[in-house]
LOVOVO-949404 format. One record per residue: residue number from 1; residue in three letters; x, y, z of N, C-alpha, C, O in turn. Coordinates in steps of 0.1 Angstrom, whole numbers, plus 5000, padded with zeros to 4 digits. Layout:
LOVOVO-949404
{r NUM,ALA,{X,Y,Z},{X,Y,Z},{X,Y,Z},{X,Y,Z}}
...
This chain:
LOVOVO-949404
{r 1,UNK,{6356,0597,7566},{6359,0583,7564},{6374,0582,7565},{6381,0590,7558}}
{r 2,UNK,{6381,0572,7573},{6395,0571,7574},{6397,0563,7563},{6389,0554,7559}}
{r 3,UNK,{6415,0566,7555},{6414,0556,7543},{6419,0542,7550},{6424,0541,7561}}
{r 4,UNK,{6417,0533,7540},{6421,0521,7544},{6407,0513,7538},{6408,0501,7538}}
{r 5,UNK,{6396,0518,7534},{6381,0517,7528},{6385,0514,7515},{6397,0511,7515}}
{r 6,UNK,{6381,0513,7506},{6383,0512,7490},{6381,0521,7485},{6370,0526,7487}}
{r 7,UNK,{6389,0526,7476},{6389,0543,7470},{6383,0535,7454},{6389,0526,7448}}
{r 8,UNK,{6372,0542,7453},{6372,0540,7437},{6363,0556,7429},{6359,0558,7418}}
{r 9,UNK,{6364,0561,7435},{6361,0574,7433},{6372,0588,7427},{6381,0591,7435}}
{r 10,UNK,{6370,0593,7419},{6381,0604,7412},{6379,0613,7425},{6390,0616,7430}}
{r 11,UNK,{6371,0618,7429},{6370,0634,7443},{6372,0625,7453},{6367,0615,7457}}
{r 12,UNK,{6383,0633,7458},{6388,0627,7475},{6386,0641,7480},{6388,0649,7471}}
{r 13,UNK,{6383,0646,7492},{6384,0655,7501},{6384,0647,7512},{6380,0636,7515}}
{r 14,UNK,{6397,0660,7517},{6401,0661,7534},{6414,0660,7532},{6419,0664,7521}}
{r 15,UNK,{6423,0655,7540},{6435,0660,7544},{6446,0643,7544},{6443,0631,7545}}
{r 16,UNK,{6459,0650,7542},{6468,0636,7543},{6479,0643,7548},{6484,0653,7542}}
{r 17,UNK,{6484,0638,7561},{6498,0646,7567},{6508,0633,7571},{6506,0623,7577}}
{r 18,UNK,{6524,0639,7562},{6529,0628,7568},{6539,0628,7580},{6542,0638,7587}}
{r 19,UNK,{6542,0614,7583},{6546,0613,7594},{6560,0605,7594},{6566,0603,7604}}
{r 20,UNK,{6563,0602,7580},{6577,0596,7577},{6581,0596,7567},{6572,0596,7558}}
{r 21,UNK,{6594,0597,7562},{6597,0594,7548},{6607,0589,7546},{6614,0590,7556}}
{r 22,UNK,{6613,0580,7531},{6624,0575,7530},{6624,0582,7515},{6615,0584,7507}}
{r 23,UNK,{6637,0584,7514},{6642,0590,7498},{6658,0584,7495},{6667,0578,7502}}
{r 24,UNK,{6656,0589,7480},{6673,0585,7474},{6674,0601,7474},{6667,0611,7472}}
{r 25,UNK,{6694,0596,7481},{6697,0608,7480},{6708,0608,7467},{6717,0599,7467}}
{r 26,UNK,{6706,0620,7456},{6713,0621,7443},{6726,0621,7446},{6732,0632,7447}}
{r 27,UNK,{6734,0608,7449},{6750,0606,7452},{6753,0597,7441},{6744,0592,7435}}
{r 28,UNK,{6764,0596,7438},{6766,0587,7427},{6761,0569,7435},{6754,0562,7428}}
{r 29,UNK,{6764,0566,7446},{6757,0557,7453},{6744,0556,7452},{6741,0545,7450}}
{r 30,UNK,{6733,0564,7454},{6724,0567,7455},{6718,0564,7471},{6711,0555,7474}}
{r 31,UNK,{6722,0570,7477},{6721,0565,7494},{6703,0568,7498},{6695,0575,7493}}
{r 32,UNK,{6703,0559,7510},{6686,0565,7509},{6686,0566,7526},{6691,0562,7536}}
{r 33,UNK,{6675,0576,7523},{6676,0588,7540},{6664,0584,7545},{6656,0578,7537}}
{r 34,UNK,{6661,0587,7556},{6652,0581,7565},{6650,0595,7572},{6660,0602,7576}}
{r 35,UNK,{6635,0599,7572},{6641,0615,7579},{6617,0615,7585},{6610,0607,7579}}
{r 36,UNK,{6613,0622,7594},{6602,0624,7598},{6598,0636,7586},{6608,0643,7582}}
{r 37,UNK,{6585,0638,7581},{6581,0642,7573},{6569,0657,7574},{6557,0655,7576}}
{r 38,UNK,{6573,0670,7572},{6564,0680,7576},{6554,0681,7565},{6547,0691,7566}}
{r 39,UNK,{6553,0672,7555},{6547,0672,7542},{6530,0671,7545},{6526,0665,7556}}
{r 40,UNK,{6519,0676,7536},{6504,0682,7544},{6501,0682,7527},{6502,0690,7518}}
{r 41,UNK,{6494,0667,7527},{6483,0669,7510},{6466,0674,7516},{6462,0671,7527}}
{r 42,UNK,{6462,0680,7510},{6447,0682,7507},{6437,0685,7493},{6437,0695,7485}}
{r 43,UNK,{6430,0675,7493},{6424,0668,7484},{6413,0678,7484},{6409,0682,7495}}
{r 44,UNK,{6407,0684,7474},{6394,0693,7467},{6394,0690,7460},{6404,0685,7455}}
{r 45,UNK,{6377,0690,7451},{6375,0692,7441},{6384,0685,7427},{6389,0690,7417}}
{r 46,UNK,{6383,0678,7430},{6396,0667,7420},{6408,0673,7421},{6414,0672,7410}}
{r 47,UNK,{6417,0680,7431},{6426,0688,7428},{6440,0687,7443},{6436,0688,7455}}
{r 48,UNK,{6448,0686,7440},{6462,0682,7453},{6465,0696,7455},{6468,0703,7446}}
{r 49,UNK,{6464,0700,7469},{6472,0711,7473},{6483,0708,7482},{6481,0697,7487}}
{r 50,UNK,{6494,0713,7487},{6506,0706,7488},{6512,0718,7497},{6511,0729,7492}}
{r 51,UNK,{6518,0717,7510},{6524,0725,7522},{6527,0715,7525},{6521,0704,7526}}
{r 52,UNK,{6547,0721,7529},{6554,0717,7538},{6562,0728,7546},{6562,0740,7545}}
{r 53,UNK,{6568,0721,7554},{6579,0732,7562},{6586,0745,7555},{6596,0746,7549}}
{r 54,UNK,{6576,0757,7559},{6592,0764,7548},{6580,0771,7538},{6580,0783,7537}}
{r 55,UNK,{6570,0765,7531},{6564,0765,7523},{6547,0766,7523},{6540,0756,7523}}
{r 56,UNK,{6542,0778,7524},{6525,0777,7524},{6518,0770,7513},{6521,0771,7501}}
{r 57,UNK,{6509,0764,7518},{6498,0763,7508},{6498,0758,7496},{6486,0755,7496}}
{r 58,UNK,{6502,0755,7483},{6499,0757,7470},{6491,0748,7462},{6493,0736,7465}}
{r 59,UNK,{6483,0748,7451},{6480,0745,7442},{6489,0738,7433},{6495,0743,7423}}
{r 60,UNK,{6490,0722,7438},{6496,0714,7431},{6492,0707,7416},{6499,0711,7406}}
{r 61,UNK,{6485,0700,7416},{6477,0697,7401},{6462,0690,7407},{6457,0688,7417}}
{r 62,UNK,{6460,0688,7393},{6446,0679,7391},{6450,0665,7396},{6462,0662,7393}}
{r 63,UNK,{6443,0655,7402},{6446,0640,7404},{6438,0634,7398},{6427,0639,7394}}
{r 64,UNK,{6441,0621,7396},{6429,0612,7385},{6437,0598,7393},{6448,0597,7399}}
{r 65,UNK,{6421,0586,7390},{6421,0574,7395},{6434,0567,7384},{6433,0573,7373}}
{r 66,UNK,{6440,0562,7385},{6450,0551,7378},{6441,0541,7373},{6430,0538,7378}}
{r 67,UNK,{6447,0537,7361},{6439,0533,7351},{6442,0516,7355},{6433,0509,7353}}
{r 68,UNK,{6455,0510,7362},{6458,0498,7370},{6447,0497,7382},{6438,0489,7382}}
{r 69,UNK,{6449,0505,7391},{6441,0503,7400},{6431,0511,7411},{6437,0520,7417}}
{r 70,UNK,{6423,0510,7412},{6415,0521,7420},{6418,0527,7435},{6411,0536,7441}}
{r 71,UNK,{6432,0519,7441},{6430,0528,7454},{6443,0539,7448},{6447,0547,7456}}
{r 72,UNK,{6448,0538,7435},{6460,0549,7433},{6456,0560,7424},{6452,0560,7413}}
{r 73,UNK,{6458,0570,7432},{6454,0579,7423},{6464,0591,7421},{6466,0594,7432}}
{r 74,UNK,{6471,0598,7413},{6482,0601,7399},{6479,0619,7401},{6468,0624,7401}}
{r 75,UNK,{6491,0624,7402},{6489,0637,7402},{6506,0641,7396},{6516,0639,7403}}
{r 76,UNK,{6505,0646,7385},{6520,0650,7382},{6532,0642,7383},{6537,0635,7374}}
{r 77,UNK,{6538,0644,7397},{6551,0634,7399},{6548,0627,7410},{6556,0623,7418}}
{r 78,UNK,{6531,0624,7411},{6530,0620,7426},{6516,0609,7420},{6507,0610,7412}}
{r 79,UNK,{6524,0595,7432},{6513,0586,7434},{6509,0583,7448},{6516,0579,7456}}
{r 80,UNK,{6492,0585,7450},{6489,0583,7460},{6484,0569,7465},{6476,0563,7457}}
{r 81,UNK,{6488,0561,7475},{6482,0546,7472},{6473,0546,7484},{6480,0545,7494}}
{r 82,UNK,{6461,0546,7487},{6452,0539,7497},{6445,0527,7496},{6436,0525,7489}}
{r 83,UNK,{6451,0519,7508},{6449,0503,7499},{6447,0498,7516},{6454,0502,7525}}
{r 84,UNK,{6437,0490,7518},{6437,0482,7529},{6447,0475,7538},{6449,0474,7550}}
{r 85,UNK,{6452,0470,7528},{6465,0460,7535},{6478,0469,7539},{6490,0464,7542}}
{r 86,UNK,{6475,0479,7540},{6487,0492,7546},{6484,0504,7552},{6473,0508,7556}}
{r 87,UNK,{6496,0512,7552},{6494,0529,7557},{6493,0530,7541},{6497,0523,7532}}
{r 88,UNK,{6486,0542,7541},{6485,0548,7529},{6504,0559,7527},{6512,0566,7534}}
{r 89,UNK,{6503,0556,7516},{6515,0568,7512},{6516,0571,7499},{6509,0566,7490}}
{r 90,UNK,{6528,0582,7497},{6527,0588,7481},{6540,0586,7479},{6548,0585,7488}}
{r 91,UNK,{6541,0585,7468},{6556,0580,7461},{6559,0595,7448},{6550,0600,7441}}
{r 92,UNK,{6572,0599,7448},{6574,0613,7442},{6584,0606,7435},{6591,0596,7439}}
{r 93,UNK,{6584,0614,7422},{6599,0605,7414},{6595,0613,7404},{6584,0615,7400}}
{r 94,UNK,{6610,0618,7400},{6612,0626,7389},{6630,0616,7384},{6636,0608,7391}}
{r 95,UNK,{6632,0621,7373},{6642,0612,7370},{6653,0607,7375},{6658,0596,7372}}
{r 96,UNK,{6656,0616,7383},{6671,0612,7391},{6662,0612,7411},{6668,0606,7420}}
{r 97,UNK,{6656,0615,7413},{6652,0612,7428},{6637,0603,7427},{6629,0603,7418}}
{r 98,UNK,{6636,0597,7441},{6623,0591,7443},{6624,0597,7459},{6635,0600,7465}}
{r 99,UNK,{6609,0596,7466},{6606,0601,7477},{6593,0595,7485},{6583,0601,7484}}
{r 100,UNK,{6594,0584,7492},{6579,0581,7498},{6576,0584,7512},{6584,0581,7521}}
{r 101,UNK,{6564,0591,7515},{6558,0601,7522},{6545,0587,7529},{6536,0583,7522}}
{r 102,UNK,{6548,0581,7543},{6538,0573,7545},{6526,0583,7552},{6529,0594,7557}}
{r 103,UNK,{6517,0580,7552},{6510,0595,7553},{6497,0588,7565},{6492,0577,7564}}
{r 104,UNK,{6495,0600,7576},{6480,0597,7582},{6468,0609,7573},{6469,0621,7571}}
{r 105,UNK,{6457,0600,7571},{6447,0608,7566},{6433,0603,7571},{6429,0592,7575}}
{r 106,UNK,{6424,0617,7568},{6406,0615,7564},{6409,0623,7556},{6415,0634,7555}}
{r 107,UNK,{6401,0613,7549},{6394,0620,7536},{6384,0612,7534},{6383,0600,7538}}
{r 108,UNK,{6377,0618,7528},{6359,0609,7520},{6357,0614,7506},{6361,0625,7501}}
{r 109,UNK,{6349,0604,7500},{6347,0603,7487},{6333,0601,7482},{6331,0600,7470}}
């Protein structure tokens, strides 16, 4: 199933690769970069595994549905949004950076 369906389910499998991203970059400005994206989620077993350029494979965390809404679902520093009315993407934010990853995926639920 391609997303863009209504996620209301905690288990997603299959795959999310992206294809763009915009981020802050840590300047006292805070400047924001526009750059193509080698970033590769995959969804198991309630669980985010995470490869990008540079980097194989790994075991990122457990994901859970958001308690706001059902197409987002929450994994550590990371929000996934699959929602109809868009491209699906994830949003990364830790205190001083944010990072959104607009993503092509299948996955089913």
């Amino acid at each position: 199933m391609l997303v863009g369906a209504e996620v209301n389910a905690l288990e997603l499998n299959g795959v999310c690769i992206g294809n763009k991203s915009v981020a802050s970059v840590p300047t006292p400005t805070y400047k924001v970069e526009y750059a193509s994206s080698t970033d590769k989620y995959r969804f198991h077993d309630g669980k985010v595994f995470h490869e990008f350029e540079g980097r194989k494979e790994y075991y990122y965390n457990k994901i859970r549905v958001s308690p706001f809404n059902p197409n987002h679902f929450i994994s550590g520093h990371m929000k996934f949004v699959f929602d109809k009315k868009g491209p699906a993407y994830v949003v990364v934010a830790t205190k001083l950076f944010w990072k959104v990853i607009y993503l092509d995926c299948t996955i089913s639920w």
